[in-house]
mmCIF file of the C-alpha atoms, coordinates in Angstrom:
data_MODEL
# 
_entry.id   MODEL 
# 
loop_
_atom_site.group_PDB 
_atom_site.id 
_atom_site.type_symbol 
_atom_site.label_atom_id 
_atom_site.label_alt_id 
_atom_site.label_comp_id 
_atom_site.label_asym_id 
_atom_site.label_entity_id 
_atom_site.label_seq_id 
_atom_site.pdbx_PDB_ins_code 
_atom_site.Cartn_x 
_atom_site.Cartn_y 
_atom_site.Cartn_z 
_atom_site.occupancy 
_atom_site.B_iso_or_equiv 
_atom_site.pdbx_formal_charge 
_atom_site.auth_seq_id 
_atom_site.auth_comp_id 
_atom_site.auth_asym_id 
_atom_site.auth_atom_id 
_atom_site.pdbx_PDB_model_num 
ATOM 1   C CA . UNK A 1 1   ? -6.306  9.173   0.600   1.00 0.00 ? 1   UNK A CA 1 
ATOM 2   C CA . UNK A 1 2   ? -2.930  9.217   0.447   1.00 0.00 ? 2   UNK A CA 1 
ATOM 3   C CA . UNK A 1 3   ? 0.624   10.594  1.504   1.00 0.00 ? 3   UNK A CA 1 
ATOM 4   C CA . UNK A 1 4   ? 2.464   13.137  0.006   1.00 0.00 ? 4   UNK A CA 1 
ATOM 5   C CA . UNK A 1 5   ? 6.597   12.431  -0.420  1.00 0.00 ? 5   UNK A CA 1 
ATOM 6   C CA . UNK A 1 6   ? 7.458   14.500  2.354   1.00 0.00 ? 6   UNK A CA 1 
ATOM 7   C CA . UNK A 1 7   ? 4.870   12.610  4.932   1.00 0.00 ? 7   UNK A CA 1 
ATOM 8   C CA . UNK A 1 8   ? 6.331   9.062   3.979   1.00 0.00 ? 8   UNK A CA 1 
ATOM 9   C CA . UNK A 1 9   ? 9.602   10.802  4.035   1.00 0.00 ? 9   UNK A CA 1 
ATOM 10  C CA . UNK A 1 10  ? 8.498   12.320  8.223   1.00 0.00 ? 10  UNK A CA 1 
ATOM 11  C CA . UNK A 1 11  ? 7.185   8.042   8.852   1.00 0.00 ? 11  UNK A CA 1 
ATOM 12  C CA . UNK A 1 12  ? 9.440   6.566   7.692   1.00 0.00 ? 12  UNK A CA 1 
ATOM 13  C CA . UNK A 1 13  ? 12.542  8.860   9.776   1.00 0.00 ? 13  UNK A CA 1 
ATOM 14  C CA . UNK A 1 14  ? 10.409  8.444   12.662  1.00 0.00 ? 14  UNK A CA 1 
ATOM 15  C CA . UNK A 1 15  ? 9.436   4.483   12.491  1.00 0.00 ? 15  UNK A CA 1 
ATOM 16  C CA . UNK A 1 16  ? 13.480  4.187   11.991  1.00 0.00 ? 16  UNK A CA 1 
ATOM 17  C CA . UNK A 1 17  ? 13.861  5.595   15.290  1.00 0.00 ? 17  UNK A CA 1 
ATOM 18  C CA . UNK A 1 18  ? 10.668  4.736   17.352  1.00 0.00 ? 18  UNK A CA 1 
ATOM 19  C CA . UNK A 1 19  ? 10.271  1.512   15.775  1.00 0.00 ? 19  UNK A CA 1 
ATOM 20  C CA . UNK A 1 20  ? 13.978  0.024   14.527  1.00 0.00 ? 20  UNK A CA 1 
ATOM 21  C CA . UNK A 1 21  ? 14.094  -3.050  12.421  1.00 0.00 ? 21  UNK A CA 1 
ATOM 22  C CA . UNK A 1 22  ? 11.109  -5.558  12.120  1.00 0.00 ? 22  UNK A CA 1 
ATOM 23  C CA . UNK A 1 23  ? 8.310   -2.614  11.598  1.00 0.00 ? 23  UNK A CA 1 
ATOM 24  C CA . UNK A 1 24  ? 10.600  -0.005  9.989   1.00 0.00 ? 24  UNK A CA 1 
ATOM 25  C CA . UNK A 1 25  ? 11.713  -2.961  7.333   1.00 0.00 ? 25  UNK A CA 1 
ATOM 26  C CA . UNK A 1 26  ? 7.957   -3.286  6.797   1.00 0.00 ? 26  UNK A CA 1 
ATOM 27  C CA . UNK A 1 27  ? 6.763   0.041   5.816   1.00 0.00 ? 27  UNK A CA 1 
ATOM 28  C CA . UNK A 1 28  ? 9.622   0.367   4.067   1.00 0.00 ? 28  UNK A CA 1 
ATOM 29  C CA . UNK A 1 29  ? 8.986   -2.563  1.745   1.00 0.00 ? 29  UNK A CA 1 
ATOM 30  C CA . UNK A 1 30  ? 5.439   -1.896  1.809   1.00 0.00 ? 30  UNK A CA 1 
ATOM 31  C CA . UNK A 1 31  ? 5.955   2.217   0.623   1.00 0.00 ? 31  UNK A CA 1 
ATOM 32  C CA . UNK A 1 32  ? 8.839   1.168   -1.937  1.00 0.00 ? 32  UNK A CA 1 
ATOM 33  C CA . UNK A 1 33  ? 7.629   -1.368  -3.572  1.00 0.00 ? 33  UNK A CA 1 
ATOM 34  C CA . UNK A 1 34  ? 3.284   -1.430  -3.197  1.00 0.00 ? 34  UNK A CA 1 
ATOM 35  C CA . UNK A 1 35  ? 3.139   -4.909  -1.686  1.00 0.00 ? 35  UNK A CA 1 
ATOM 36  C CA . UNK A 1 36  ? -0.182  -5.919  0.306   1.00 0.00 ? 36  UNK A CA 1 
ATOM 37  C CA . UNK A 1 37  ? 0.705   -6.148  4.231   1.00 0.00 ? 37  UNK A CA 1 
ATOM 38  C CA . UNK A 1 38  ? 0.098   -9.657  3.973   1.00 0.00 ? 38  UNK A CA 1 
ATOM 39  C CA . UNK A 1 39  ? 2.949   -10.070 0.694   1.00 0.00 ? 39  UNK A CA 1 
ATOM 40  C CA . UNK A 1 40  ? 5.103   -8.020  3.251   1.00 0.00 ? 40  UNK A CA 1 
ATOM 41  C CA . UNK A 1 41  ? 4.565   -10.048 6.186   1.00 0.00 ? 41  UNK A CA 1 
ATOM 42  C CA . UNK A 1 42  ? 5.235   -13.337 4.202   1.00 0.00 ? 42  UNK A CA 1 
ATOM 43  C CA . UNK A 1 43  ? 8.285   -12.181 2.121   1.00 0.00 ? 43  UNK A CA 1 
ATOM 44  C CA . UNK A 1 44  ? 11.256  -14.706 2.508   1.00 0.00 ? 44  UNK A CA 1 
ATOM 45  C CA . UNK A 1 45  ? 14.486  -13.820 2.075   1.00 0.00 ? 45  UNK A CA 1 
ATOM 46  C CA . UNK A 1 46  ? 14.719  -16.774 -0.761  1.00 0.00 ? 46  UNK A CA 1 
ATOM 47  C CA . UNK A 1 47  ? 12.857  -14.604 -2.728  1.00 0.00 ? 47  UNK A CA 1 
ATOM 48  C CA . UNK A 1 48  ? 14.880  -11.754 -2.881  1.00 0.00 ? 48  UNK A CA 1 
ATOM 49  C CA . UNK A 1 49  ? 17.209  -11.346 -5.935  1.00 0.00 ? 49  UNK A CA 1 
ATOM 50  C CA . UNK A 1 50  ? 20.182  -9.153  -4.726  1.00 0.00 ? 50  UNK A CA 1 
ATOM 51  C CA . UNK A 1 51  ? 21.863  -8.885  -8.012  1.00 0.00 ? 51  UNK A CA 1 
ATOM 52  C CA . UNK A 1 52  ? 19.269  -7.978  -10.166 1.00 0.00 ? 52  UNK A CA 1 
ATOM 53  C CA . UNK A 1 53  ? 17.546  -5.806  -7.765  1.00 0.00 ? 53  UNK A CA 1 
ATOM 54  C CA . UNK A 1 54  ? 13.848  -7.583  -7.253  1.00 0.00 ? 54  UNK A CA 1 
ATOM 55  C CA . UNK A 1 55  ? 11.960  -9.901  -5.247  1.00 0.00 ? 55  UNK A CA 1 
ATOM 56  C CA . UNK A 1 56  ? 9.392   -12.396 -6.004  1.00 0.00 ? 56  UNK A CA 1 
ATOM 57  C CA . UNK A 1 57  ? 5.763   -12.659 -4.278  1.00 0.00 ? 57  UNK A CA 1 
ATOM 58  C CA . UNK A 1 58  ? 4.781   -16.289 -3.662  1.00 0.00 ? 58  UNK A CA 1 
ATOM 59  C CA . UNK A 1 59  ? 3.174   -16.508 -0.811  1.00 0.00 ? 59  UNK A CA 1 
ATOM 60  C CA . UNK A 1 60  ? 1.521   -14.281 1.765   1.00 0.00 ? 60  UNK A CA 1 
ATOM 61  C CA . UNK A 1 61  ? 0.747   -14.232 5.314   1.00 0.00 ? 61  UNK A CA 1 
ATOM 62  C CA . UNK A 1 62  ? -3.352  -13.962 5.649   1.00 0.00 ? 62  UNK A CA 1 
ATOM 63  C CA . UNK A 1 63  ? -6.124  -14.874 7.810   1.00 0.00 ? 63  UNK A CA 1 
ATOM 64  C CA . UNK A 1 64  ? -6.592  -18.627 8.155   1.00 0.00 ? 64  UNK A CA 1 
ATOM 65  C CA . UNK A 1 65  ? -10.247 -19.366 9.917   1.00 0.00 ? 65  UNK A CA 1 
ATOM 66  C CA . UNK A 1 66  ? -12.742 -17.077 11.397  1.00 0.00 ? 66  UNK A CA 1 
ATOM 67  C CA . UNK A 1 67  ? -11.312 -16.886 14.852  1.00 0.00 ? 67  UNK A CA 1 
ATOM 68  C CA . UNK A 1 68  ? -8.701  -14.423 13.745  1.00 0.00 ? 68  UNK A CA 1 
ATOM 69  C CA . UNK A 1 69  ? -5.642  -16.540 13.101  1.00 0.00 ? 69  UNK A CA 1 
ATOM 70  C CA . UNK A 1 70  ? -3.123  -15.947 10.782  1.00 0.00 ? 70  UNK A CA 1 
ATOM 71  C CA . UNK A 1 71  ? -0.859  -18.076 8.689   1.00 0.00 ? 71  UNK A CA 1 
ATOM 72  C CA . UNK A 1 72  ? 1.539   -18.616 5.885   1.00 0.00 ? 72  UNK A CA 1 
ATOM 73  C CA . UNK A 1 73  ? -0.588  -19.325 2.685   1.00 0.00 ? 73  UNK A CA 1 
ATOM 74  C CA . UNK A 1 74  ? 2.008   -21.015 -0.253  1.00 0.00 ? 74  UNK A CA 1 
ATOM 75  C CA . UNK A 1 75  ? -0.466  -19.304 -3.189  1.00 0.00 ? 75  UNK A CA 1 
ATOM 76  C CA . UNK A 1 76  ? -0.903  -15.446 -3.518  1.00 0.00 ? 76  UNK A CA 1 
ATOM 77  C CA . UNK A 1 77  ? -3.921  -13.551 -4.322  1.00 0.00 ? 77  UNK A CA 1 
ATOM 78  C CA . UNK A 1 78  ? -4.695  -13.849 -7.703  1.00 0.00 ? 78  UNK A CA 1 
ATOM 79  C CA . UNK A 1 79  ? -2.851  -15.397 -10.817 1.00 0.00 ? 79  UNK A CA 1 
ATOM 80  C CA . UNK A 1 80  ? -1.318  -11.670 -11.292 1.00 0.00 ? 80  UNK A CA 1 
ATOM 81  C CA . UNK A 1 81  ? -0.496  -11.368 -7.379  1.00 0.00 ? 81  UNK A CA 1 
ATOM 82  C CA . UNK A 1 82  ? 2.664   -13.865 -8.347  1.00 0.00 ? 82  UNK A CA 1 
ATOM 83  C CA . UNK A 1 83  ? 5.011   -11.537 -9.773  1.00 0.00 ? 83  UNK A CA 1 
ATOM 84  C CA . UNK A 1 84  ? 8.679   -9.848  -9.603  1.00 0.00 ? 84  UNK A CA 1 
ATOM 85  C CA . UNK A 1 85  ? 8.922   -6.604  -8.625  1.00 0.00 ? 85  UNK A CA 1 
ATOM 86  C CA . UNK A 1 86  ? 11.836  -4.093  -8.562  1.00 0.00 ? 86  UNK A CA 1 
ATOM 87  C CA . UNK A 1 87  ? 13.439  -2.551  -5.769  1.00 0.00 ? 87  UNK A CA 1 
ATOM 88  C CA . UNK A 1 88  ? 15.967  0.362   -5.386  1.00 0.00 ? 88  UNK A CA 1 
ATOM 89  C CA . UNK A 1 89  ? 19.218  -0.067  -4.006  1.00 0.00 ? 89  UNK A CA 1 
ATOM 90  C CA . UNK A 1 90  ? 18.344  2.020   -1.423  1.00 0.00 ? 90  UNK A CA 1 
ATOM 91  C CA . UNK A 1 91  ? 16.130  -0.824  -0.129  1.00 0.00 ? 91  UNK A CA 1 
ATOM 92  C CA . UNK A 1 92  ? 18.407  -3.530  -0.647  1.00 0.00 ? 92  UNK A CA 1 
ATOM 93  C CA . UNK A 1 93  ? 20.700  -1.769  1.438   1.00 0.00 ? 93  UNK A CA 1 
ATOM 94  C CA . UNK A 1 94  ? 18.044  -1.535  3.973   1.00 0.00 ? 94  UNK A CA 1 
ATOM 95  C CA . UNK A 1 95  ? 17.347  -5.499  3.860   1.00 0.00 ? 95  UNK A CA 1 
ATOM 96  C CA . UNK A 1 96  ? 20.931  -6.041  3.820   1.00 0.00 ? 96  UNK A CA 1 
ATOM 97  C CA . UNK A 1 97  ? 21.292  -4.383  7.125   1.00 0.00 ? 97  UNK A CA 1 
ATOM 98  C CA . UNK A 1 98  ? 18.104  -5.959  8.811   1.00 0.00 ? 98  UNK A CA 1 
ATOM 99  C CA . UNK A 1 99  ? 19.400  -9.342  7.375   1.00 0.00 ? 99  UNK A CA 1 
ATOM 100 C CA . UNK A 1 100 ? 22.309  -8.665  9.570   1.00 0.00 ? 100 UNK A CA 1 
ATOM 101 C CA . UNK A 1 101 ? 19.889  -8.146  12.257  1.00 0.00 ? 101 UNK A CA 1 
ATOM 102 C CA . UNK A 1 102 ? 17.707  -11.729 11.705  1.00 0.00 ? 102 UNK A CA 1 
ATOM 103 C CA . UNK A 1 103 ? 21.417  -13.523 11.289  1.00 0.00 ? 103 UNK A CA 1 
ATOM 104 C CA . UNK A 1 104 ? 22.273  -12.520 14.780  1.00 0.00 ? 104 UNK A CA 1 
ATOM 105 C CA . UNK A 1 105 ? 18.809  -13.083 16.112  1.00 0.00 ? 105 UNK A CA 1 
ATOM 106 C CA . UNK A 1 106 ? 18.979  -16.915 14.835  1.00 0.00 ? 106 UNK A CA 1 
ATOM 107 C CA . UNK A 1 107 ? 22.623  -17.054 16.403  1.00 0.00 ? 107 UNK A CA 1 
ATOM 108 C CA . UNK A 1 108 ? 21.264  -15.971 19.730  1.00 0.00 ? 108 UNK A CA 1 
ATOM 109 C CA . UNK A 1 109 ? 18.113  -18.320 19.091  1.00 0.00 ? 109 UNK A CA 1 
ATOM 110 C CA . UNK A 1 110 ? 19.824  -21.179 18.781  1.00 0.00 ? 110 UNK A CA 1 
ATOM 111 C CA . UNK A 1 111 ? 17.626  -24.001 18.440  1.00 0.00 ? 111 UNK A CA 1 
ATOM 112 C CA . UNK A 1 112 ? 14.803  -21.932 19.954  1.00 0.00 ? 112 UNK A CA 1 
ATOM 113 C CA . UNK A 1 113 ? 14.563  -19.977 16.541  1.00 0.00 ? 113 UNK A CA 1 
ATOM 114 C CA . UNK A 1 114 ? 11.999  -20.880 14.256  1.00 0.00 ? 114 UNK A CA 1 
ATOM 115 C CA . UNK A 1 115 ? 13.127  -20.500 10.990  1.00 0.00 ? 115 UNK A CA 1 
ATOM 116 C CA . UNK A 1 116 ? 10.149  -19.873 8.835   1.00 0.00 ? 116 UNK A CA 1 
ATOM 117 C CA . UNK A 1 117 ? 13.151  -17.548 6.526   1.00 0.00 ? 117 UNK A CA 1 
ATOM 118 C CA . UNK A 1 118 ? 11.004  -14.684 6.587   1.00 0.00 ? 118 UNK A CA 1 
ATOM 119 C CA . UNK A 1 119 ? 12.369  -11.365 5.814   1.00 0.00 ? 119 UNK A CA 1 
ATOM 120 C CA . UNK A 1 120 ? 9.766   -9.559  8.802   1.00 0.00 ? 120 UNK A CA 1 
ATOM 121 C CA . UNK A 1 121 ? 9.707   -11.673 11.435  1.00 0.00 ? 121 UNK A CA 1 
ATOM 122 C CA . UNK A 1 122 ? 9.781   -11.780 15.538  1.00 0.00 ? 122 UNK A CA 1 
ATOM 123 C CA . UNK A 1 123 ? 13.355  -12.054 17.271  1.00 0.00 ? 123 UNK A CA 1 
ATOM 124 C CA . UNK A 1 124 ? 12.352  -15.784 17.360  1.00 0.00 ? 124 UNK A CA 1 
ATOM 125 C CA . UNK A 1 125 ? 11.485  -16.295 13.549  1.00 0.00 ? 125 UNK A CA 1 
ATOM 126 C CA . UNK A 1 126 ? 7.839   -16.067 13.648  1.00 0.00 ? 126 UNK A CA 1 
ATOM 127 C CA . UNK A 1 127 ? 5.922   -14.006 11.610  1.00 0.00 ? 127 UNK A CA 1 
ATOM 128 C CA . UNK A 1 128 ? 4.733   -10.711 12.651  1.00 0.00 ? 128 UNK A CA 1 
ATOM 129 C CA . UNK A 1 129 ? 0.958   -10.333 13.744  1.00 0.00 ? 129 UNK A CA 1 
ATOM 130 C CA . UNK A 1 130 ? -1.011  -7.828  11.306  1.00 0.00 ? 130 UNK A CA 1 
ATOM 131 C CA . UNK A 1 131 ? -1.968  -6.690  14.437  1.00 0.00 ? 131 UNK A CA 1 
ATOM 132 C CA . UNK A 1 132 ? 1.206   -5.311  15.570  1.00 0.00 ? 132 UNK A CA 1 
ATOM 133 C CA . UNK A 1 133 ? 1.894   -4.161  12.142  1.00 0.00 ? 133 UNK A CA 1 
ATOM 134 C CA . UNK A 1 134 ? -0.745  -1.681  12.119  1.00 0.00 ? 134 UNK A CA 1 
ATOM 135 C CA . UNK A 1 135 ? -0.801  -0.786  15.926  1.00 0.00 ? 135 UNK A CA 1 
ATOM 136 C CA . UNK A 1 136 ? 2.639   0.442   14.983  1.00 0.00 ? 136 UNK A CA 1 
ATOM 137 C CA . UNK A 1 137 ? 1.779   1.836   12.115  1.00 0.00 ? 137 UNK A CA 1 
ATOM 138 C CA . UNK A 1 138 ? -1.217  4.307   13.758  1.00 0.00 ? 138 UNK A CA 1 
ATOM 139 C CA . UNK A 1 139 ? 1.154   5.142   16.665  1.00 0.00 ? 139 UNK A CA 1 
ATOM 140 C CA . UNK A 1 140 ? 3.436   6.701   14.518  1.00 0.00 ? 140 UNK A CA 1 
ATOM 141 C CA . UNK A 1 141 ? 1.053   8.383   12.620  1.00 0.00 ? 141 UNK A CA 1 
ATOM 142 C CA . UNK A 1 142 ? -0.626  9.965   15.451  1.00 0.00 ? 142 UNK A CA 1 
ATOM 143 C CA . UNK A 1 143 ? 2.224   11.334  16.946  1.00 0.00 ? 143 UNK A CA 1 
ATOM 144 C CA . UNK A 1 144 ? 3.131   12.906  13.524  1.00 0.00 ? 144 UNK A CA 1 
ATOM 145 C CA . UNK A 1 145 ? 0.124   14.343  13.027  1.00 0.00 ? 145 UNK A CA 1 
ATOM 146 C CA . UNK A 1 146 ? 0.135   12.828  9.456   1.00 0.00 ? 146 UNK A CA 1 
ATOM 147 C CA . UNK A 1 147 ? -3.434  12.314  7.775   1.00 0.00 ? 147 UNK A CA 1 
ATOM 148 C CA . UNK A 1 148 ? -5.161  9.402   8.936   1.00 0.00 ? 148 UNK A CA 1 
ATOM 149 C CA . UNK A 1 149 ? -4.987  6.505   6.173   1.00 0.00 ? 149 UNK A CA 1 
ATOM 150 C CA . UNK A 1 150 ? -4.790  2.831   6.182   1.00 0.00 ? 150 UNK A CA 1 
ATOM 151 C CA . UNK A 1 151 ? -1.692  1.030   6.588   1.00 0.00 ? 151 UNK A CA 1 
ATOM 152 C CA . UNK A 1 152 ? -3.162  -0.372  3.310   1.00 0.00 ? 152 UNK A CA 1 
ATOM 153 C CA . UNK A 1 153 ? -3.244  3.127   1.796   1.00 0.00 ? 153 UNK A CA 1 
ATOM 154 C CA . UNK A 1 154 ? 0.990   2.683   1.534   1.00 0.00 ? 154 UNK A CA 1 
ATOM 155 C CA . UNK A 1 155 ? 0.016   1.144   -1.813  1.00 0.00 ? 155 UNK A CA 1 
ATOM 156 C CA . UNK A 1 156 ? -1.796  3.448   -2.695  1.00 0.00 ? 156 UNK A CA 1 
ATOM 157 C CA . UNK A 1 157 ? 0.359   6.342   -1.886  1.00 0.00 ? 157 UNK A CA 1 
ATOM 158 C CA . UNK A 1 158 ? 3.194   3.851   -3.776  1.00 0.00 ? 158 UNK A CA 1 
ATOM 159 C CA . UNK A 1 159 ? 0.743   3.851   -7.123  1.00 0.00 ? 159 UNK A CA 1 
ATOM 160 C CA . UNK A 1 160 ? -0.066  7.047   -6.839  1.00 0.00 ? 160 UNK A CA 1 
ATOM 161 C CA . UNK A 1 161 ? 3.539   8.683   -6.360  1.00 0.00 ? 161 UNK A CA 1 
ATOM 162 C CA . UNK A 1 162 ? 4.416   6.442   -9.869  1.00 0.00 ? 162 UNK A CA 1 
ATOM 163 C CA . UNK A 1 163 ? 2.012   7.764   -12.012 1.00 0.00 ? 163 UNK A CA 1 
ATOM 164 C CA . UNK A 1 164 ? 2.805   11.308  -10.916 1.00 0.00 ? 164 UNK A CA 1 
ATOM 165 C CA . UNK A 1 165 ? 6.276   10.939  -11.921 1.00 0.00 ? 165 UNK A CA 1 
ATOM 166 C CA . UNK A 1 166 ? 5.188   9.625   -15.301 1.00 0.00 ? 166 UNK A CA 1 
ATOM 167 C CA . UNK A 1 167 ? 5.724   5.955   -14.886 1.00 0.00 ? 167 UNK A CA 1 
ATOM 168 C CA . UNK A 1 168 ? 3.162   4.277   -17.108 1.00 0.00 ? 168 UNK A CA 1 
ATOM 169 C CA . UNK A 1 169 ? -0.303  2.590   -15.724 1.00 0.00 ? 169 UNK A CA 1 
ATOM 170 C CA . UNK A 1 170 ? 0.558   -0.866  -17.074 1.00 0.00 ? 170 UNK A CA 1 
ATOM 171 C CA . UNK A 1 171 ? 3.887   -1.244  -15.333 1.00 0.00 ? 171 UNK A CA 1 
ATOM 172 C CA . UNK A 1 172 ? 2.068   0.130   -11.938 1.00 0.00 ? 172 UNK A CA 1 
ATOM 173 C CA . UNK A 1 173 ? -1.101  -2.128  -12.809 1.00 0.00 ? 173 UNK A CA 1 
ATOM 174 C CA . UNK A 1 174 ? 2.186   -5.248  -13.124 1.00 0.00 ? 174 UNK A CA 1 
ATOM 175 C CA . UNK A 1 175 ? 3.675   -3.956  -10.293 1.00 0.00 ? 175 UNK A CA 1 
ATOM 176 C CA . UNK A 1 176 ? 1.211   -3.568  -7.977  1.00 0.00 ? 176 UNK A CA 1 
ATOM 177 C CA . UNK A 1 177 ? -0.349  -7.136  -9.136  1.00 0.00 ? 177 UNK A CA 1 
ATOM 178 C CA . UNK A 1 178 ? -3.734  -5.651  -10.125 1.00 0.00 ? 178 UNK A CA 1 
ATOM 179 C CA . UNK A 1 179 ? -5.710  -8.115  -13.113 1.00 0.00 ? 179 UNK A CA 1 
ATOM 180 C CA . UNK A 1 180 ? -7.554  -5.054  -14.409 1.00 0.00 ? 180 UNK A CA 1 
ATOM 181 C CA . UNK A 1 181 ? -6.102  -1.670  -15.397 1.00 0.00 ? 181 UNK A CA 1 
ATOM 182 C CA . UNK A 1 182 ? -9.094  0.261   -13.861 1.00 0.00 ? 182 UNK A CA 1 
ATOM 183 C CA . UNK A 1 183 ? -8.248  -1.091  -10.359 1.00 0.00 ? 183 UNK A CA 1 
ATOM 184 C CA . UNK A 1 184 ? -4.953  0.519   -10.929 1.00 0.00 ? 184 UNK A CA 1 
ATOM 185 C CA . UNK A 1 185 ? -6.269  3.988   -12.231 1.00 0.00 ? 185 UNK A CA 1 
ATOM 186 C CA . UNK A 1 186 ? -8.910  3.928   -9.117  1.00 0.00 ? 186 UNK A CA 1 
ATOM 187 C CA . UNK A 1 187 ? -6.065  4.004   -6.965  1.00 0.00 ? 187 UNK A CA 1 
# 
């Protein structure tokens, strides 16, 4: 399942105000651009070409052991996961101003601050627990009354709103990082 424009368009006004900055940043990465959470939640800002409008997956932020931990893994996915993808101005905008927000977090850090350069992070440079990502992410959604999907279904709903406006499988199958063209259609 996925979300029509207008539902994104309901989360994301209402994650802006019920959740400012570190989630909001995150779904609206993840619904822009079709990134897995765990792309998302290991995005550095070093990866982020401002001028020519895309950023660069490289490494993710995934489950490290059976116990439930998480870290930063240096490799993505697959071979195709390692890609560029491009982002509107409307979300560099966005990053610009949560940028902002990270600069004067480190400031107030100080030496506390780890900095790990991610663009998602904790006010003390960490990442983000996957946990809190989605506990936000189903808190909103409830109190919207929106349909209930996966926080993983934002790619999805990305794909899917893509080939609806007539942008062609293979660049969604590119963008999205997908090694076979039926993974993309099944989307």
């Amino acid at each position: 399942e996925t979300w029509t424009p207008e539902e994104i368009k309901r989360f994301l006004d209402t994650s802006k105000l019920k959740r400012p900055s570190r989630h909001y940043i995150a779904y609206e990465i993840s619904i822009k651009t079709g990134l897995r959470m765990g792309e998302v939640l290991g995005l550095e800002w070093k990866s982020i070409n401002w001028e020519k409008r895309y950023i660069t997956i490289r490494q993710t932020l995934c489950r490290i052991d059976d116990k439930g931990n998480y870290g930063l893994e240096p490799e993505v996915k697959t071979v195709n996961s390692y890609r560029n993808v491009n982002i509107p101005e409307s979300l560099c905008e966005s990053l610009r101003k949560h940028k902002r927000l990270v600069e004067r977090d480190k400031k107030e850090a100080g030496a506390k601050y780890n900095d790990l350069d991610l663009v998602v992070c904790t006010k003390m440079g960490d990442w983000l627990p996957p946990c809190n990502w989605r506990r936000g992410f189903h808190s909103i959604r409830k109190q919207l009354g929106l349909p209930k999907i996966k926080p993983h279904a934002l790619r999805h709903t990305h794909a899917t709103y893509l080939i609806s406006i007539g942008v062609s499988p293979k660049i969604v199958q590119e963008r999205l990082g997908h090694s076979d063209i039926k993974q993309t259609l099944g989307t």
